[in-house]
C-alpha positions as CSV (number, residue, x, y, z in Angstrom):
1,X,-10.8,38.6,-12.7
2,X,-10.8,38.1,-8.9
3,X,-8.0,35.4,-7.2
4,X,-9.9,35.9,-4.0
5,X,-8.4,35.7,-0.5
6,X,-5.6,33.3,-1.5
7,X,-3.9,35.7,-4.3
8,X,-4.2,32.7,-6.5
9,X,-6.2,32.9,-9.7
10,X,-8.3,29.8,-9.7
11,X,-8.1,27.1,-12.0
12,X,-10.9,25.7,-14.0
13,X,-10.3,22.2,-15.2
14,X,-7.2,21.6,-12.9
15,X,-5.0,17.9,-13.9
16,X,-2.5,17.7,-11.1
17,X,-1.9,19.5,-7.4
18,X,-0.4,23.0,-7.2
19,X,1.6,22.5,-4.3
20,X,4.1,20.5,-2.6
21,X,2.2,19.6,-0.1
22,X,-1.0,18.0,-2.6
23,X,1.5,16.0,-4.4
24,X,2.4,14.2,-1.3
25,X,-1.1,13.5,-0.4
26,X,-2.4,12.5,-3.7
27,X,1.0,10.4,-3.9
28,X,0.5,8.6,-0.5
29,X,-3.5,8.0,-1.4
30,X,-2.3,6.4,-4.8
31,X,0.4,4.4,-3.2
32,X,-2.3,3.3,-0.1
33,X,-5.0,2.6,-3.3
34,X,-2.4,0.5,-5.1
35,X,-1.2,-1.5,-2.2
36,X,-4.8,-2.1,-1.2
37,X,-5.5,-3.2,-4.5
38,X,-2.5,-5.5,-4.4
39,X,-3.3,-7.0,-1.2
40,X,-7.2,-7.9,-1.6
41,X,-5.3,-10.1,-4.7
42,X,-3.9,-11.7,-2.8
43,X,-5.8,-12.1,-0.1
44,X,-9.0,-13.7,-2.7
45,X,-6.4,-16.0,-4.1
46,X,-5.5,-17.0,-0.7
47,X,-9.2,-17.4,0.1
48,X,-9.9,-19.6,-2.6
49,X,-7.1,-21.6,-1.9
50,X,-8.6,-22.6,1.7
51,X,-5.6,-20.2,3.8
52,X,-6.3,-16.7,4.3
53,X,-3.4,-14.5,4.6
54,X,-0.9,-17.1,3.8
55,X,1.5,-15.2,1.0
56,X,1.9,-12.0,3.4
57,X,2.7,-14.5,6.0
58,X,5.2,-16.5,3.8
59,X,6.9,-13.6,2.3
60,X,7.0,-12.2,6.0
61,X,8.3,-15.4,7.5
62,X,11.6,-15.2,4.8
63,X,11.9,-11.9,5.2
64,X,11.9,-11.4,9.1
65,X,12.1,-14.5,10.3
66,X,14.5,-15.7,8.4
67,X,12.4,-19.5,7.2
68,X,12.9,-21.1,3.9
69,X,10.0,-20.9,1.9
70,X,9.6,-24.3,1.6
71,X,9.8,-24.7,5.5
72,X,6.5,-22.5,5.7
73,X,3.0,-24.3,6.3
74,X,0.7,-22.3,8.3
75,X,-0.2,-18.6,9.1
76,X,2.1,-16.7,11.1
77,X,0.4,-13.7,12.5
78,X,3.6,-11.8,14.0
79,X,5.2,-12.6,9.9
80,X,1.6,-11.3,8.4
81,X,2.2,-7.5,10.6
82,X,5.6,-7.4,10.0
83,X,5.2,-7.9,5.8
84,X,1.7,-5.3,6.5
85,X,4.1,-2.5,8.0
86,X,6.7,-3.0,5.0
87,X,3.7,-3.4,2.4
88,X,2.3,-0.2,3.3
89,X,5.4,1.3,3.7
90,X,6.8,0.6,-0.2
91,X,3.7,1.2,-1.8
92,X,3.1,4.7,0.2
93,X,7.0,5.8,-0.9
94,X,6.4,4.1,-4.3
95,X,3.0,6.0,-4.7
């Protein structure tokens, strides 16, 4: 059978990445897929609630800014980027 320019002999029916370098892109798509995933949650239930965006923007404001929870009323866009940057960065490790 011919393995064609590559050397390798293609595989029919493949389940998982043959190199290195595919298991880091399928890992960082499944991480950005389940963080996505995890943020429109939220981001519905905060809809419904009547205050878009305001649990990335609480957990950011404890986290960064250093607020108690309870202290927390409104949106704060500067805690929403900082929690999105740390989101993305967790899930796309974790992935």
């Amino acid at each position: 059978m011919a393995s064609g320019a590559t050397g390798r002999t293609p595989t029919a029916g493949r389940t998982g990445p043959n190199t290195p370098a595919e298991f880091i892109v399928e890992a960082l798509f499944a991480g950005l897929l389940g963080g996505s995933a995890v943020a429109l949650f939220f981001l519905v239930g905060d809809v419904l609630d009547g205050q878009p965006y305001f649990t990335p923007s609480l957990i950011g404001s404890v986290l960064f800014q250093g607020v108690a929870a309870e202290d927390v009323t409104g949106v704060s866009l500067d805690a929403v980027a900082s929690f999105s940057v740390l989101h993305v960065l967790a899930f796309t490790a974790l992935g």
